[in-house]
N, C-alpha and C positions, 0 to 999 in steps of 0.2 A: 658399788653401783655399776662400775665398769662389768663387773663380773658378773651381775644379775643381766645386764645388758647384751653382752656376751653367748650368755645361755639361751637367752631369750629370742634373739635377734635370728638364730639360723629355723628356729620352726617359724616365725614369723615368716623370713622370708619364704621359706621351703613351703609354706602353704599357699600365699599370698600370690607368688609369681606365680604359678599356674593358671589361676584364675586371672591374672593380668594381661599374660600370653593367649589365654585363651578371648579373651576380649578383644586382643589386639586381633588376632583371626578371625574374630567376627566383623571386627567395621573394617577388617581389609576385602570381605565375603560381600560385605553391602554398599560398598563402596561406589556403584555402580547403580544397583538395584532399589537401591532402600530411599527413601528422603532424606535432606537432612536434615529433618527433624527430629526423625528416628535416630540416625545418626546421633546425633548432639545429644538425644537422653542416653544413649548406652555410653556415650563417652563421658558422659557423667556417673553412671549408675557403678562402671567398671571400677573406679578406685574405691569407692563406697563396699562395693563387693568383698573388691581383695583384702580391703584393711578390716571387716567383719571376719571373714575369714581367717587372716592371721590373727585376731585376738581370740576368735574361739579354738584358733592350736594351740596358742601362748598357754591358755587356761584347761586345757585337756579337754575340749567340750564339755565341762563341767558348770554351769548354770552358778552363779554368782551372786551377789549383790549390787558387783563392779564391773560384772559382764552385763548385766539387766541394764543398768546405766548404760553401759558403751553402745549395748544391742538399740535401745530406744533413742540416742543421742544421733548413729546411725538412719537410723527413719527419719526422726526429725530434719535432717538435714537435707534426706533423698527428698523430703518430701517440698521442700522449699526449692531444691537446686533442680531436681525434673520440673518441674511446671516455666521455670525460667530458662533450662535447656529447651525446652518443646517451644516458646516462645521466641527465644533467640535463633532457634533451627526455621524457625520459618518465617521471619522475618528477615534470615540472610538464606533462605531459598527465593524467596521476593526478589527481593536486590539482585541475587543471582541468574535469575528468572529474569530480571529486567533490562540488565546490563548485556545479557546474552541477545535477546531478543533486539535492543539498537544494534549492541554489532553487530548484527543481522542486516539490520535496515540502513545502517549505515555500508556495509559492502555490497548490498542490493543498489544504493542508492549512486555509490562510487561506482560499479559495474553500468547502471544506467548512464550517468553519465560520460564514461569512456564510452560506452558503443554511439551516445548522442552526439558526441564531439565527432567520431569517425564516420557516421552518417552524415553528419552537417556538412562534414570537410568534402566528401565524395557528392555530396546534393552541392556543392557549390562548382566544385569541377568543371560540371558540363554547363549550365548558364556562362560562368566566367571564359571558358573555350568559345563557346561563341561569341559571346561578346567581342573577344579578342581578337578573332579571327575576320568579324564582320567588320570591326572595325579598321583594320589591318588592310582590307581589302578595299574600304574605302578611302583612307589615308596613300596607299599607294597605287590609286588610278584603277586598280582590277576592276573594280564597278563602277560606270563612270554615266550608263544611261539613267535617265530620270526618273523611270520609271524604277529598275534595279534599285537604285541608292532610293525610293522612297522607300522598296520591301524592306532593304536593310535596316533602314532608322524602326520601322516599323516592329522590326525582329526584333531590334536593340534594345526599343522601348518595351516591348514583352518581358525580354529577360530582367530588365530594370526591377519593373513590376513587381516579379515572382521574387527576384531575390528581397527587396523592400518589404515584399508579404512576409518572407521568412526571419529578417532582423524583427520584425515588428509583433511575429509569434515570438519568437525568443527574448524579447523583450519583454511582453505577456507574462510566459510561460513563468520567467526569472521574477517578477512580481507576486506570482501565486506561490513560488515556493518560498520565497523571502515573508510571504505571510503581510504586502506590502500593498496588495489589491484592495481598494476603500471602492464601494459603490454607495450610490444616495439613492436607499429607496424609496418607492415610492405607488402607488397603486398603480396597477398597468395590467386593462382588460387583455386577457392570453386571445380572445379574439381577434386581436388588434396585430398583435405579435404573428400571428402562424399564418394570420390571412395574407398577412405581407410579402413572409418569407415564401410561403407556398406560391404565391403570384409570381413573385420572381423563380422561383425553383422550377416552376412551370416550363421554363424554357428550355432545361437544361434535362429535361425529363422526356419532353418532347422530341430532343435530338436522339435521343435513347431508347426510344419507344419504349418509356415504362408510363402506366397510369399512374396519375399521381392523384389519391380519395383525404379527404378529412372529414374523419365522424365526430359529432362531441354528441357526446351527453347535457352538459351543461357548458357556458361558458364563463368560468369562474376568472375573478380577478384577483391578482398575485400582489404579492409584496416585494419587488424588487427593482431592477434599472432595466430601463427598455431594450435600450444598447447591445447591453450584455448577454438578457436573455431572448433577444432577436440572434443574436451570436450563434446562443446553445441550438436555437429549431434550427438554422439555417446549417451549421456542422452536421449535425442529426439527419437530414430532410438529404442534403449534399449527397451524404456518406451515402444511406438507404439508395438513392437512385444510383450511383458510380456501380453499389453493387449488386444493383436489380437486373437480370438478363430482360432482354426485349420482350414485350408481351404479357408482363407480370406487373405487379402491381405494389405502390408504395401505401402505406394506410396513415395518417396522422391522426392518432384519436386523442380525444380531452374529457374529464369526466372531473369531478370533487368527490373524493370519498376519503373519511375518518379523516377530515379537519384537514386535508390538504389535498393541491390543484395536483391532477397526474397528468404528466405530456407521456404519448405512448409513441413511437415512429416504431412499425414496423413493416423489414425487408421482405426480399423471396432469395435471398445472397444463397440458398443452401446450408445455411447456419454454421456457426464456430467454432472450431476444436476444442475440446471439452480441454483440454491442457492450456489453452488460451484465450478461454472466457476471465478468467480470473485476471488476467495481465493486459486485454485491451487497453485499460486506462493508465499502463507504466510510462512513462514518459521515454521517448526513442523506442518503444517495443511497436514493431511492424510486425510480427508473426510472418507463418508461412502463405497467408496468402495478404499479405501489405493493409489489413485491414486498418481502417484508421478514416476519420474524418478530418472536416477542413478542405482548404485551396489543394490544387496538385502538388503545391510546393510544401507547405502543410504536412500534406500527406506520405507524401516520402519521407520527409524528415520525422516522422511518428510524434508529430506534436498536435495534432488535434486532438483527438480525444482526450491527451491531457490536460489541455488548455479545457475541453467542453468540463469537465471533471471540476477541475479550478473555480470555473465560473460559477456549476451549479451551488459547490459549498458555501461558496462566497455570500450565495443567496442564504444560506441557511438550510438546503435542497439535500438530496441525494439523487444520486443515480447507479441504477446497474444494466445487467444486458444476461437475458438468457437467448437462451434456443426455442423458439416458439413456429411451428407450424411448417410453411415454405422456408424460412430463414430464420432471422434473430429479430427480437425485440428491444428498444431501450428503450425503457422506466426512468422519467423524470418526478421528483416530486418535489413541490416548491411551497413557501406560504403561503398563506391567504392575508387577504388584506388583515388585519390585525381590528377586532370589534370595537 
């Protein structure tokens, strides 16, 4: 037996490795290119091959009884073990596919928040200097007229304010991503909602010299908390005038179409870099020109439009923003009341 084995074994191998080697250069060829799909059938198919091969050297390519066996035993096996390589190859290109794509969002999301922390720390800087400073000067006599030390408390209380506004987005903001935001909806005419916030916006529009219009179509009633989405128009409405030049015009339009309320705010800002349409709503991303909604404080710290982002999901909503016209437009779309 040793001796038939012997004889045997070097056309075996002498036929077999080639064909193995050659296999081996091809998934090291696709390694790159191919799926691994692909992949995982030729790394199957490849032993199947070589060991068909060495038994038709063993046999002289001479057609058998015992070669027909091998030959058909052969297939029968490709034919069970390729369909559960092609399965298993893309069911761990999935997984592969999927685990790449978090680490993605996950060092997207660590990147965001190192640059949010060194923005937050730099947005705290200058309120805290003055603060420090006003106070410093009232504790030791510098300002001692009545009128003076009223501006200072006065300044004091501002900076108070603004930084209070910013623990209180970040506090938000750390709720929407904790996934920990609960609202109680509830039916809420969007009439009710924009006429408000546009009343108050009014003022701030008016120091600006922008006209502030709201058109609707209809005035359809939503399914969510007043609160919240008094929040989203008044970010939206804020943002649109901060970056209307004087003499142009802010539009708020409302309409119902295909089973859901659209809120439309749009600016005359000269519209937004086509590289930073897609990242408005990243949390900490100001872009090149600081765009972003929310308070001023808000706004520097690149948390509003995250937080409007948060909120509309929350509802069940989306939103996005293209380039429309004089500036950009943002697309709200919300429930309706439920039938």
């Amino acid at each position: 037996m040793f001796v038939t084995f012997s004889h045997v074994a070097p056309y075996a191998i002498g036929f077999s490795l080639p064909v193995a080697l050659l296999g081996a250069a091809l998934l090291f060829a696709m390694r790159r290119r191919a799926s691994l799909a692909l992949a995982m059938t030729v790394l199957v198919l490849i032993p199947l091959a070589a060991t068909l091969v060495g038994v038709l050297a063993v046999t002289g390519f001479m057609f058998s009884h015992q070669l027909t066996i091998t030959v058909i035993v052969c297939f029968a096996v490709a034919l069970v073990t390729v369909p559960v390589a092609i399965l298993l190859g893309r069911a761990l290109s999935q997984r592969t596919v999927w685990e790449q794509e978090a680490r993605d969002r996950e060092r997207a999301a660590e990147s965001a928040r190192r640059e949010l922390v060194a923005w937050i720390s730099h947005d705290l800087r200058t309120p805290l200097a003055g603060m420090r400073a006003m106070s410093e000067a009232l504790a030791d006599g510098v300002v001692d007229r009545p009128d003076e030390v009223v501006e200072y408390a006065r300044r004091i209380g501002g900076e108070v304010r603004q930084l209070s506004g910013m623990v209180d987005d970040l506090f938000e903001l750390s709720r929407i991503a904790a996934g920990a935001l609960r609202i109680t909806p509830a039916a809420v005419p969007l009439r009710d909602v924009v006429s408000e916030v546009t009343e108050s916006e009014r003022i701030l529009a008016g120091t600006r010299g922008v006209t502030l219009e709201v058109r609707a179509r209809s005035w359809p009633v939503v399914w969510g908390s007043d609160p919240e989405l008094a929040r989203v128009v008044r970010n939206l409405v804020g943002n649109a005038i901060r970056h209307t030049p004087r003499h142009e015009t802010v539009v708020v339009a409302v309409r119902e179409e295909a089973g859901r309320a659209w809120l439309s705010v749009q600016d005359a800002c000269g519209g937004i870099g086509s590289d930073e349409l897609a990242r408005v709503f990243d949390v900490g991303y100001r872009g090149g020109t600081a765009r972003d909604s929310g308070s001023e404080t808000t706004r520097r710290a690149g948390l509003g439009l995250a937080i409007t982002r948060g909120l509309v999901e929350a509802h069940d909503g989306r939103i996005s923003v293209v380039n429309d016209g004089p500036g950009c437009r943002f697309d709200v779309a919300l429930p309706l009341v439920p039938a």
